[in-house]
VOBA-1610 file (N, C-alpha, C; in pm, whole numbers, padded with zeros to 5 digits, always signed):
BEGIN
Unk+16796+18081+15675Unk+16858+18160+15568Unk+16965+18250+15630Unk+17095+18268+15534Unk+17166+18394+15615Unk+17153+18478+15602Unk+17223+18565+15699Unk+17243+18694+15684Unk+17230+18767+15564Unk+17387+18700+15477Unk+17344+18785+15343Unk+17238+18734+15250Unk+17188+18624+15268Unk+17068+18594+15140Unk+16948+18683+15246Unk+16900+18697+15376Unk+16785+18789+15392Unk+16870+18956+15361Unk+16930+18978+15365Unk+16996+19133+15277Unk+16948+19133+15136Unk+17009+19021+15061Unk+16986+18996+14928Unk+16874+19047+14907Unk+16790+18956+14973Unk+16589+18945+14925Unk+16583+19038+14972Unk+16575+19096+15083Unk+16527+19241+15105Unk+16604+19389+15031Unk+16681+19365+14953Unk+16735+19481+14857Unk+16638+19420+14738Unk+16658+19289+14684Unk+16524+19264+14551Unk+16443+19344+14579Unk+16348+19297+14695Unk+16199+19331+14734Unk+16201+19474+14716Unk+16285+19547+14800Unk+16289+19698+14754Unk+16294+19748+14607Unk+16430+19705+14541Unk+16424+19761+14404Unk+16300+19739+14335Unk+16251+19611+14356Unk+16092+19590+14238Unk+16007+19665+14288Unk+16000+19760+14388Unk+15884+19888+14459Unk+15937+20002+14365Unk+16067+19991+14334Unk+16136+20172+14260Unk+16071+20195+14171Unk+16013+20330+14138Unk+15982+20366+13991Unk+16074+20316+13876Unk+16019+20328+13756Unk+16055+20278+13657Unk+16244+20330+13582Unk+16127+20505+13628Unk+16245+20608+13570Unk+16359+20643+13702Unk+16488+20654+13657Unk+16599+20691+13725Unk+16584+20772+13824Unk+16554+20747+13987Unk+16586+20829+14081Unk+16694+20844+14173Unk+16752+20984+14226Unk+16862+20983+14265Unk+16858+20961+14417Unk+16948+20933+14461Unk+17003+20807+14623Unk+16959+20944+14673Unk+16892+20878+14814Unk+16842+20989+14922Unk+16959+21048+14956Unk+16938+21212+15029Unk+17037+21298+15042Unk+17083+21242+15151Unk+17214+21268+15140Unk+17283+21298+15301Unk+17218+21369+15364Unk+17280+21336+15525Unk+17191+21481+15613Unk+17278+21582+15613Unk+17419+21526+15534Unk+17506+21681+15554Unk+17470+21770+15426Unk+17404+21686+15306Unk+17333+21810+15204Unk+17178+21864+15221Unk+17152+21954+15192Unk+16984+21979+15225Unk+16956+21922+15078Unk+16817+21862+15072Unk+16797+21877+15021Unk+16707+21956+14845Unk+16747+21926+14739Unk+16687+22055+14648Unk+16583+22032+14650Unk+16590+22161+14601Unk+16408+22227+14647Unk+16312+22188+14475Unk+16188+22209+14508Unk+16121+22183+14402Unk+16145+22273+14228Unk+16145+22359+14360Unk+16197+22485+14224Unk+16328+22472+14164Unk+16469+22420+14235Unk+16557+22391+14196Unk+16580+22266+14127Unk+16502+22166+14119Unk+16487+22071+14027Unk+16401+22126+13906Unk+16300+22188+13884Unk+16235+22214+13780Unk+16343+22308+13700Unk+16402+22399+13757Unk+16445+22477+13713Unk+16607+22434+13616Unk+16639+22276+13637Unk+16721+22217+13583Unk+16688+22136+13473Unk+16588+22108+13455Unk+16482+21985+13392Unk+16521+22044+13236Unk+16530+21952+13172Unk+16528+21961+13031Unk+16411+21964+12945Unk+16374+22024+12825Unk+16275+22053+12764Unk+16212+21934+12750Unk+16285+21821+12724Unk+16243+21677+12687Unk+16139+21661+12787Unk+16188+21688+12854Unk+16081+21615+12997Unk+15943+21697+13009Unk+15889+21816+12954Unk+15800+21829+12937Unk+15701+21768+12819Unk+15563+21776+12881Unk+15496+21734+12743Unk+15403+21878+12720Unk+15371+21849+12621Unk+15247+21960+12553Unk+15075+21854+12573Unk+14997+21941+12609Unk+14876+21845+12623Unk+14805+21853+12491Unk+14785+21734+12445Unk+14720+21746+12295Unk+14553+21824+12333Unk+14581+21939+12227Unk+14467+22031+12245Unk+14360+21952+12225Unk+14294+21812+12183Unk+14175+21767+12145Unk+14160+21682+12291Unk+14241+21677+12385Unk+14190+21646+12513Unk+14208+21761+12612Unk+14216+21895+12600Unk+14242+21987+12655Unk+14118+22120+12693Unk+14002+22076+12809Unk+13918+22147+12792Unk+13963+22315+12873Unk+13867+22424+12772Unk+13910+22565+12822Unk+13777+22610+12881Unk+13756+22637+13015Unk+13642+22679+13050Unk+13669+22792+13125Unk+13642+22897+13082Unk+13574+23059+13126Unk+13504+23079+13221Unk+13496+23071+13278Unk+13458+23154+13421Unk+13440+23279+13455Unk+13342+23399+13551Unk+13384+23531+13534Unk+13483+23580+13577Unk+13577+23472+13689Unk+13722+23517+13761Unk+13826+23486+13656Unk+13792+23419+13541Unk+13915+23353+13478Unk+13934+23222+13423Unk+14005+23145+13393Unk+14012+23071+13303Unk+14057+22931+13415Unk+13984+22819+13344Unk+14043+22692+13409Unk+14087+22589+13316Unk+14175+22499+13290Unk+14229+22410+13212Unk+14195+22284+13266Unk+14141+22220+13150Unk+14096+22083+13222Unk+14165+21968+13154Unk+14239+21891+13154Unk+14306+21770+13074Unk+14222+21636+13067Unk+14178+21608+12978Unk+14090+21500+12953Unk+14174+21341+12965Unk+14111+21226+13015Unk+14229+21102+12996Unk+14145+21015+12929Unk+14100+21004+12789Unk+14121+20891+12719Unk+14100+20793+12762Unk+14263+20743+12785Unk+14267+20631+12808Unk+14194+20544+12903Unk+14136+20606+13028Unk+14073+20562+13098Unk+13886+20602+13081Unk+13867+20654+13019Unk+13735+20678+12968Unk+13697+20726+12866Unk+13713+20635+12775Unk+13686+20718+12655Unk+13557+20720+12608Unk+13457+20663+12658Unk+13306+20691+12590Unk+13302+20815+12667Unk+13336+20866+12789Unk+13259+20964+12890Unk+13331+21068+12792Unk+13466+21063+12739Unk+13567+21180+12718Unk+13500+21214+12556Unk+13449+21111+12514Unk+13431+21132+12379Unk+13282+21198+12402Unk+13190+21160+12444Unk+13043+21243+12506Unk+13099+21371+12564Unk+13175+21409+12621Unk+13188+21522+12691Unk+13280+21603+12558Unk+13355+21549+12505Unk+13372+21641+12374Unk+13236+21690+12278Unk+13169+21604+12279Unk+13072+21640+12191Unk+12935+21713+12270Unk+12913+21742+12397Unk+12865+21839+12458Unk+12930+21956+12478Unk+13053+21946+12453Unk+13118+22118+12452Unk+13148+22128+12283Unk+13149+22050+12206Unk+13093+22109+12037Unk+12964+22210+12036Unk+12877+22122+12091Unk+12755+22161+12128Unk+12714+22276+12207Unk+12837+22306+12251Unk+12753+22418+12351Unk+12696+22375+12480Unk+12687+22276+12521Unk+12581+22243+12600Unk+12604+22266+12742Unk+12764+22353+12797Unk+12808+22424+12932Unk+12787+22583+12913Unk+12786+22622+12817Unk+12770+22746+12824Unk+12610+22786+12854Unk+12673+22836+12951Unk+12546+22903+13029Unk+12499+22862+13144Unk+12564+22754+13167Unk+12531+22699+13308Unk+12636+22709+13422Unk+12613+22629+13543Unk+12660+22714+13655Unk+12750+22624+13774Unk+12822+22645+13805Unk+12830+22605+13926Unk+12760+22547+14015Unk+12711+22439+14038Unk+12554+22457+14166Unk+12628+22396+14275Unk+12722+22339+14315Unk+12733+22258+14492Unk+12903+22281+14460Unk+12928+22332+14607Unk+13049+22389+14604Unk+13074+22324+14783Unk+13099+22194+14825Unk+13090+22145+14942Unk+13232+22139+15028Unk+13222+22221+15105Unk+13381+22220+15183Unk+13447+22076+15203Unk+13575+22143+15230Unk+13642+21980+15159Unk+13627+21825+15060Unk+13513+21903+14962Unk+13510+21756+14915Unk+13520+21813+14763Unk+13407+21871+14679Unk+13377+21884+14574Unk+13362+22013+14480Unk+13383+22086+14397Unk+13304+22149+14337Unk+13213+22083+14171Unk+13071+22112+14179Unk+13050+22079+14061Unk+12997+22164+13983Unk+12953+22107+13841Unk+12848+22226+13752Unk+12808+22126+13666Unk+12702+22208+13637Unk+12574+22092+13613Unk+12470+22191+13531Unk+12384+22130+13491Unk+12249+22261+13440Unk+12184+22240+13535Unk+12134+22374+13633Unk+12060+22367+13717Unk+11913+22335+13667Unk+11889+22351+13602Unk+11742+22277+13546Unk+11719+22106+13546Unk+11881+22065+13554Unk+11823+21890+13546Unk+11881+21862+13658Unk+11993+21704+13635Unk+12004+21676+13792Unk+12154+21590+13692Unk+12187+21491+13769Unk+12304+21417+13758Unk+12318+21374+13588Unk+12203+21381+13568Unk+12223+21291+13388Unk+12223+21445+13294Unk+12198+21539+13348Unk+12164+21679+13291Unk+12017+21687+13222Unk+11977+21765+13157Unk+11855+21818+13129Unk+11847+21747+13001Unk+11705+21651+13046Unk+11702+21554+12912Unk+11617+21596+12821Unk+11572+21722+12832Unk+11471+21766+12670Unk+11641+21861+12615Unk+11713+21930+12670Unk+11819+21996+12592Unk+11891+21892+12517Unk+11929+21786+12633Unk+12005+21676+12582Unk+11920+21610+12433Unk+11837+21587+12459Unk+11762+21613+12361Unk+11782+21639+12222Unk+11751+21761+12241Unk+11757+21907+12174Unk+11924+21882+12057Unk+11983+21835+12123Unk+12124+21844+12086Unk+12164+21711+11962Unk+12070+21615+12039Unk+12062+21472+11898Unk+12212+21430+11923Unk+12373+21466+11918Unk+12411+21366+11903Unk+12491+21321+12025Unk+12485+21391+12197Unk+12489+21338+12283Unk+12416+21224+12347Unk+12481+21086+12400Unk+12442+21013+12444Unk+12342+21012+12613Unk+12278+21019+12631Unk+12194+21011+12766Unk+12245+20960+12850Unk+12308+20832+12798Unk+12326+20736+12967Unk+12442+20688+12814Unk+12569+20643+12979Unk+12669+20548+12923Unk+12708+20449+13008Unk+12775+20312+12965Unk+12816+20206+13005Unk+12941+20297+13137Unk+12907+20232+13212Unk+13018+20301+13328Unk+13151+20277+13313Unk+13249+20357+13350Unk+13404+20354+13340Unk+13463+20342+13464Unk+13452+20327+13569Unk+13481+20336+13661Unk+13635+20247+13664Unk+13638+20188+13614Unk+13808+20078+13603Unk+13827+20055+13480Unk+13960+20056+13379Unk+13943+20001+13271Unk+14044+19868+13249Unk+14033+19729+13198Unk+14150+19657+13201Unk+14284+19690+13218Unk+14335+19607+13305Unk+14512+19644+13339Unk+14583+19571+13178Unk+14652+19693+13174Unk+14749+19689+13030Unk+14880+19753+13062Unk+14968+19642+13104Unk+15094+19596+13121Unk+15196+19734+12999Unk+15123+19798+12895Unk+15202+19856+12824Unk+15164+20012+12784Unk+15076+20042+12880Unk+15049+20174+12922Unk+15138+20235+13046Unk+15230+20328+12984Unk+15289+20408+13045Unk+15230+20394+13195Unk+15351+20390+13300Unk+15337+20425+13448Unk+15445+20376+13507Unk+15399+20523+13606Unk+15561+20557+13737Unk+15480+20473+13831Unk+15548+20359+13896Unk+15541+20300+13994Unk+15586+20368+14160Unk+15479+20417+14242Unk+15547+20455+14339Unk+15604+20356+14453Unk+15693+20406+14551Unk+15763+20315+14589Unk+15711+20246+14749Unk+15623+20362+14791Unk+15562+20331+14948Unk+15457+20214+14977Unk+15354+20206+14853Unk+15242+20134+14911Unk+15166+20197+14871Unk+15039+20189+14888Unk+14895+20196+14943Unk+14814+20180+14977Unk+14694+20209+15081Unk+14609+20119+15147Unk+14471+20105+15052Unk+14474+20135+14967Unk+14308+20112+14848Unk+14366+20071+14720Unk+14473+20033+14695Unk+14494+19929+14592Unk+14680+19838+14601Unk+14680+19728+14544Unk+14808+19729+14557Unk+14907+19801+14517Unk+14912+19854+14386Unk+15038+19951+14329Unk+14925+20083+14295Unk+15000+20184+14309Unk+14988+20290+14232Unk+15100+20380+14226Unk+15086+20480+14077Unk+15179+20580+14033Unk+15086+20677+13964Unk+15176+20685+13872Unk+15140+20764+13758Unk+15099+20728+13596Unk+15028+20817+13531Unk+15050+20770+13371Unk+14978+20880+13301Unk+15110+20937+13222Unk+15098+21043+13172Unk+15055+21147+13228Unk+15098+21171+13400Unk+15036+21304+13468Unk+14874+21327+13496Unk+14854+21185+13499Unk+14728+21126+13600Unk+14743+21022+13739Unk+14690+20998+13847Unk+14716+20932+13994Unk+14634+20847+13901Unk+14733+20694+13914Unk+14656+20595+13874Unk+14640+20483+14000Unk+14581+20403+14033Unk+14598+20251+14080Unk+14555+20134+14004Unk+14632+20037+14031Unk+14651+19880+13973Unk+14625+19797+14084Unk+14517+19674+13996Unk+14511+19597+14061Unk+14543+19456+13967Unk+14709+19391+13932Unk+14691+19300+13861Unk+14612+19144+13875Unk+14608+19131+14023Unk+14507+19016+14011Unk+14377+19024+13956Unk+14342+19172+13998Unk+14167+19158+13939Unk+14165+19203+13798Unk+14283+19267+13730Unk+14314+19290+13619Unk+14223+19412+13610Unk+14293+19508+13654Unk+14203+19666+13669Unk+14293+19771+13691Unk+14248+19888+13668Unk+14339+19978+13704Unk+14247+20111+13673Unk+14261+20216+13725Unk+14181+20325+13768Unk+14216+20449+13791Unk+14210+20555+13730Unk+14186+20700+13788Unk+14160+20724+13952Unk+14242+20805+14042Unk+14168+20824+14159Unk+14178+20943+14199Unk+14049+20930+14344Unk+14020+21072+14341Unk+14092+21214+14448Unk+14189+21224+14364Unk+14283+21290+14398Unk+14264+21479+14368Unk+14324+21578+14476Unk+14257+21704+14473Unk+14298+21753+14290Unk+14210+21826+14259Unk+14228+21850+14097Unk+14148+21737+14012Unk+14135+21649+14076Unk+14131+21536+13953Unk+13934+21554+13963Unk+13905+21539+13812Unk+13770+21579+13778Unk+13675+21433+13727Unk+13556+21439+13804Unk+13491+21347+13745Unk+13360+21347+13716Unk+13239+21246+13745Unk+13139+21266+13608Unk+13030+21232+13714Unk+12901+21345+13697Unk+12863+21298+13844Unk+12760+21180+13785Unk+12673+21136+13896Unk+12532+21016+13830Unk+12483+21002+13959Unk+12335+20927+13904Unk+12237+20932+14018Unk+12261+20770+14069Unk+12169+20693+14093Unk+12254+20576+14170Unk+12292+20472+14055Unk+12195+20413+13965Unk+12219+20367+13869Unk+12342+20375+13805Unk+12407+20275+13723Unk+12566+20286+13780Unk+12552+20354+13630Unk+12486+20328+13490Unk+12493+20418+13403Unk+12414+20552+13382Unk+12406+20604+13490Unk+12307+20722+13506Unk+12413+20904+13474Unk+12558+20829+13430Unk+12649+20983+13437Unk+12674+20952+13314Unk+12671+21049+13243Unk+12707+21090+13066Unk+12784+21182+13045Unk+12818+21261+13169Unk+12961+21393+13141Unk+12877+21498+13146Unk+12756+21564+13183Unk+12673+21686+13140Unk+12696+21736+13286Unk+12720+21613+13372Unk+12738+21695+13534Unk+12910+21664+13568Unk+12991+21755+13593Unk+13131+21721+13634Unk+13191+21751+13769Unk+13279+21748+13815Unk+13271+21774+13979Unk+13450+21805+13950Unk+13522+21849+14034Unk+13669+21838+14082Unk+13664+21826+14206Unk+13739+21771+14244Unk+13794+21740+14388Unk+13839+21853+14425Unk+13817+21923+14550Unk+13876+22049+14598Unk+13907+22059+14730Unk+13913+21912+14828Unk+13936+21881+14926Unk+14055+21782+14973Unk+14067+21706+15072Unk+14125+21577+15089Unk+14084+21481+15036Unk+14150+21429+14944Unk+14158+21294+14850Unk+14039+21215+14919Unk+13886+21228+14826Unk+13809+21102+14881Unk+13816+20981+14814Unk+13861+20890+14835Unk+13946+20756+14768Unk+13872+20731+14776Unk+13754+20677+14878Unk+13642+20593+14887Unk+13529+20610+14750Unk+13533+20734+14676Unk+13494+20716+14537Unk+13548+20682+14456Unk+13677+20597+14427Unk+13742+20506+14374Unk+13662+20421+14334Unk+13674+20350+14174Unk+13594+20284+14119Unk+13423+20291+14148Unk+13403+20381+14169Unk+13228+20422+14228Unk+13172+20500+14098Unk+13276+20598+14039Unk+13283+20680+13970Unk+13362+20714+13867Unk+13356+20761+13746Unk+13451+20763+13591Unk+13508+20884+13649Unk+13625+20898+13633Unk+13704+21018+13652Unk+13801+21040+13523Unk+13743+21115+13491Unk+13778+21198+13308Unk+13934+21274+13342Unk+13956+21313+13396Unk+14066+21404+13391Unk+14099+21452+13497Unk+14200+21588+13470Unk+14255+21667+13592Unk+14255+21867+13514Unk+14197+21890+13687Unk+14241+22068+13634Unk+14399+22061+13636Unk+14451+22154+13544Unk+14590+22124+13539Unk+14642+22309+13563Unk+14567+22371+13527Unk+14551+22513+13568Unk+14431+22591+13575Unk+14398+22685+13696Unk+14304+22767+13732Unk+14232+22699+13841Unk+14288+22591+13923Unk+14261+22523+14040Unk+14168+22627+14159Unk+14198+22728+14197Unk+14215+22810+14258Unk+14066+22863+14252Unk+14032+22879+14167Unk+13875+22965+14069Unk+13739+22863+14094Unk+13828+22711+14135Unk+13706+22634+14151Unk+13735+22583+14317Unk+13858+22548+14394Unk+13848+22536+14490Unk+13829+22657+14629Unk+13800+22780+14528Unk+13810+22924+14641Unk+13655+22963+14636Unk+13596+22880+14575Unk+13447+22966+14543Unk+13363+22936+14704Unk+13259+23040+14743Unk+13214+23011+14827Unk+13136+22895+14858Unk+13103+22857+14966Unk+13086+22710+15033Unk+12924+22700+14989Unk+12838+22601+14957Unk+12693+22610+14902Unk+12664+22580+15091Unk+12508+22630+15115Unk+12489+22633+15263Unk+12376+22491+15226Unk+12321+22491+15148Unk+12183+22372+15079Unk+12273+22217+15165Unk+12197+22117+15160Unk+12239+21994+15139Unk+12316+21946+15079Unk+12472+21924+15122Unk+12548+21817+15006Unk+12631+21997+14959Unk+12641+22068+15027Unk+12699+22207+14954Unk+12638+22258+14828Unk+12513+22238+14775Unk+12393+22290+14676Unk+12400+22408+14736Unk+12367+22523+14639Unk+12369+22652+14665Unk+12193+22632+14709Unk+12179+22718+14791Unk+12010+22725+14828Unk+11966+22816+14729Unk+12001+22964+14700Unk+11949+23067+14597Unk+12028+23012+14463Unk+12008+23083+14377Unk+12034+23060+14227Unk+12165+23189+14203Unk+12136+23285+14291Unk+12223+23401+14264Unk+12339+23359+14300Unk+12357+23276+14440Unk+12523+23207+14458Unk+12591+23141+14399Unk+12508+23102+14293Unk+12589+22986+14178Unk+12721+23086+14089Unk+12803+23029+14077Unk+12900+23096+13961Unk+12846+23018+13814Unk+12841+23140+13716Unk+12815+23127+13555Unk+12895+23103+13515Unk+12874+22978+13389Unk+12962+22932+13339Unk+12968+22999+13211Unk+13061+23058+13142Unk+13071+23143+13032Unk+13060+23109+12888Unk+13188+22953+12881Unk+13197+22874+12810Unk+13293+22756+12816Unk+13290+22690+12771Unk+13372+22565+12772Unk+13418+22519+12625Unk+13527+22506+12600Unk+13576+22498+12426Unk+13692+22419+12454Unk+13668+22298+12337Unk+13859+22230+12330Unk+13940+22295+12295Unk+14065+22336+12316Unk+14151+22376+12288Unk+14140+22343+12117Unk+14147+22252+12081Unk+14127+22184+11924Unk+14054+22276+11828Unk+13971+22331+11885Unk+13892+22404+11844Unk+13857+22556+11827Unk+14007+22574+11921Unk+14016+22753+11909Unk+14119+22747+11798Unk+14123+22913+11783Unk+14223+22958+11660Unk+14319+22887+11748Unk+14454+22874+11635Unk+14563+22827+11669Unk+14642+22945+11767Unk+14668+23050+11784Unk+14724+23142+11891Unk+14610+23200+11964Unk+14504+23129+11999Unk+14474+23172+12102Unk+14469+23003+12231Unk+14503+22909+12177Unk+14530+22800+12224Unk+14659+22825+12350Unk+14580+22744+12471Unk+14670+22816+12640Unk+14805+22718+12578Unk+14872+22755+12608Unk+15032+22769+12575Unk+15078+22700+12699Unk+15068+22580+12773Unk+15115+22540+12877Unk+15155+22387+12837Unk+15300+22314+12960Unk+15342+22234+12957Unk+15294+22154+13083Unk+15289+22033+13094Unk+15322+21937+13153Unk+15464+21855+13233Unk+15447+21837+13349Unk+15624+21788+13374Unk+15561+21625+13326Unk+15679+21547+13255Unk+15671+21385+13219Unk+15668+21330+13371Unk+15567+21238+13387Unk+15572+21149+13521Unk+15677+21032+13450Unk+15716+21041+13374Unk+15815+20917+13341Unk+15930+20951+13313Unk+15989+21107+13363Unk+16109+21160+13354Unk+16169+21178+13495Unk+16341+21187+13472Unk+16388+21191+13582Unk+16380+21263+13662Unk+16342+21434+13617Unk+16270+21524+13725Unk+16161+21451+13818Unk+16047+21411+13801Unk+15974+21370+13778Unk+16007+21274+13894Unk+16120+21180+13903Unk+16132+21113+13974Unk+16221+21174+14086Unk+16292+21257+14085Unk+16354+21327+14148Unk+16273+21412+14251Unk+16191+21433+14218Unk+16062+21511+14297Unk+16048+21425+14374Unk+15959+21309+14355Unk+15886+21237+14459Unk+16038+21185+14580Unk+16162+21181+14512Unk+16281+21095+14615Unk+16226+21198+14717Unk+16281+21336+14689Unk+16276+21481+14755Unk+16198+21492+14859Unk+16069+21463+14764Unk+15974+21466+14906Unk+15959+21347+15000Unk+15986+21283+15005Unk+16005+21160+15021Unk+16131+21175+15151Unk+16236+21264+15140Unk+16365+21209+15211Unk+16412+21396+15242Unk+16329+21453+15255Unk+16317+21593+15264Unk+16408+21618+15375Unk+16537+21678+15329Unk+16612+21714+15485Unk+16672+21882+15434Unk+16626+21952+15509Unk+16684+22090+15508Unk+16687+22161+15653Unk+16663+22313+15652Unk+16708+22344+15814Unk+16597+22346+15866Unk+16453+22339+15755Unk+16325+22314+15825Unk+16300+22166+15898Unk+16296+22043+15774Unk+16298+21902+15825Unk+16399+21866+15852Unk+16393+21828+15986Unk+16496+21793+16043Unk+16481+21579+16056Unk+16315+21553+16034Unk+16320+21421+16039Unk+16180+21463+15899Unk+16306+21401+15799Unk+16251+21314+15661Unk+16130+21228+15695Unk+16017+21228+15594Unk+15937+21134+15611Unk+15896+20995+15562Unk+16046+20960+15479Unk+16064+20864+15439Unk+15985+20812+15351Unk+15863+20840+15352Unk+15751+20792+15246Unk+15697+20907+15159Unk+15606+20838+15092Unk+15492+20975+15017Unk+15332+20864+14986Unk+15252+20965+14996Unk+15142+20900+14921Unk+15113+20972+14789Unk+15018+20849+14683Unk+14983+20918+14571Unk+14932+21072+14567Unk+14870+21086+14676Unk+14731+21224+14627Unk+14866+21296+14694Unk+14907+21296+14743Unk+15043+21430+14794Unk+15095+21493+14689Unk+15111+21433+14596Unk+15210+21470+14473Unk+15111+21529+14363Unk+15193+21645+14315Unk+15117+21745+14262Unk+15244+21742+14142Unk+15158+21712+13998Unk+15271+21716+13902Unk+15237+21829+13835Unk+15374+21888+13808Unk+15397+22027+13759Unk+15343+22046+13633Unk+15298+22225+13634Unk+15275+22263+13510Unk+15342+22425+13533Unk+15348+22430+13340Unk+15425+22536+13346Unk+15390+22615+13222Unk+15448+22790+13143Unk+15409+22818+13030Unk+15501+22734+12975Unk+15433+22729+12838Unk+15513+22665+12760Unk+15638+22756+12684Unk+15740+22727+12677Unk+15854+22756+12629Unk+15829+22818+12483Unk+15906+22917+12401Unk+15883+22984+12296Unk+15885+22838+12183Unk+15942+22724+12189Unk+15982+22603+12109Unk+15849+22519+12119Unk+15803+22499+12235Unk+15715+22435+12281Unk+15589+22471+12233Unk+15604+22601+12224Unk+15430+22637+12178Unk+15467+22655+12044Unk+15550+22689+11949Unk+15500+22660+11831Unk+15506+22524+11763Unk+15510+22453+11867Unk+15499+22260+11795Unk+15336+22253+11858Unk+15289+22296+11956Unk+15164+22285+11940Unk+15073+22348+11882Unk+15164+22465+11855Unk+15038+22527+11751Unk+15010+22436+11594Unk+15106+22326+11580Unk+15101+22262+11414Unk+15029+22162+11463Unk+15005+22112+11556Unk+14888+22033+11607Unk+14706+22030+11593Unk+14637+21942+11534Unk+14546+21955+11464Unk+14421+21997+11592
//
């Protein structure tokens, strides 16, 4: 083959790795490149989203408030059970129990274990006990996603969709939530339908991928990160608090859907399918200023942290007409 047909194929091969949405040509080394803040700070309203308050959990804490974004699309029996345990009430009052350096924080009712407390559960009638596992849901070619451009070593493609770390696998026809820092999931005992959403965990460490497809991963903290990855370390087995007094109380947990309309958190989303959005990852990706002096040419999924922000005076009153 020549010269220019292996050029050819190797410019194809590249472009079919590019994200979907418009990113701009790596910097010169004679420009630095912009900073995170200087791209957000250009971004057009469009490119934010509003998180629909009926996937938007609000949980209270005694330090403060945490925002949890629910995904549907990838679990919806767990997301739809876990809505209907915070109708219920069924977090308020419980606690924090295993807070394990670099890996996890969870909360759970300390009275039960991974499936939660099955006389409350009970008690409650219209939560489910045990659910069919989510751990992957069919690959669907027409669900939104930013294709990243590097690789990865635990699936063939991954990006984004809708401001969740996804991976694809089109031969096995799968695709998955992963477990990326922030991103929240559903704990269970070994039995693969033994998690129903009554026990939840966030990642508060280095990305453990190896619970990839092991585990349903419902969502992402999207604000108050901080309140669950700063809490002290459990000394017990597995980071379990040994006393009961080290646990943090859980106050309450409420959908956004479900509060008055102005007291609903007022925050945006950056679009993973906007050109900010893509502009970010080039950035980090080809980072040259008077600090980097050698760009790292790549990025991985769990590196990338998609923005959130208050919502704009326009922005929050379109979500307040939201049901």
């Amino acid at each position: 083959m020549s010269h220019r047909r292996l050029l050819a194929a190797a410019l194809a091969a590249l472009a079919a790795c590019l994200p979907a949405s418009p990113a701009p040509a790596a910097p010169s080394h004679d420009t630095p490149t912009p900073s995170a803040a200087q791209l957000l700070a250009s971004s057009g309203n469009a490119e934010w989203r509003t998180p629909d308050p009926r996937n938007l959990l609000v949980m209270r804490l005694p330090a403060g408030r945490v925002l949890i974004e629910l995904a549907p699309d990838f679990a919806p029996l767990h997301v739809a059970n876990i809505r209907t345990l915070v109708r219920q009430h069924y977090f308020d009052g419980l606690a924090i129990v295993r807070v394990q350096d670099n890996f996890v924080a969870q909360w759970d009712d300390p009275a039960g274990d991974d499936g939660g407390d099955q006389a409350k559960l009970r008690s409650l009638g219209k939560a489910q006990a045990t659910l069919p596992p989510e751990f992957t849901r069919p690959f669907d070619a027409k669900l939104p996603f930013t294709r990243l451009p590097d690789g990865d070593m635990y699936a063939p493609e991954v990006g984004f969709s809708e401001g969740f770390p996804v991976a694809r696998n089109r031969a096995a026809g799968q695709e998955w939530l992963t477990h990326c820092y922030g991103m929240v999931g559903v704990g269970r005992d070994n039995p693969p339908d033994s998690g129903n959403g009554s026990a939840l965990y966030a990642v508060i460490g280095q990305a453990p991928r190896r619970l990839d497809r092991n585990l349903a991963v419902v969502g992402r903290v999207i604000d108050g990160m901080p309140l669950l990855s700063g809490l002290p370390r459990g000394k017990g087995p597995m980071g379990f608090y040994a006393t009961p007094a080290r646990r943090t109380l859980i106050e309450s947990v409420r959908l956004a859907a479900d509060l008055p309309a102005a007291q609903r958190p007022a925050v945006q989303v950056l679009r993973t399918d906007s050109p900010t959005f893509a502009a970010l990852i080039e950035a980090q990706r080809n980072r040259h200023d008077a600090f980097y002096a050698v760009p790292a040419g790549r990025i991985d999924l769990c590196s990338i942290d998609v923005p959130v922000r208050a919502a704009t005076h326009r922005a929050r009153e379109s979500s307040l007409r939201q049901p």
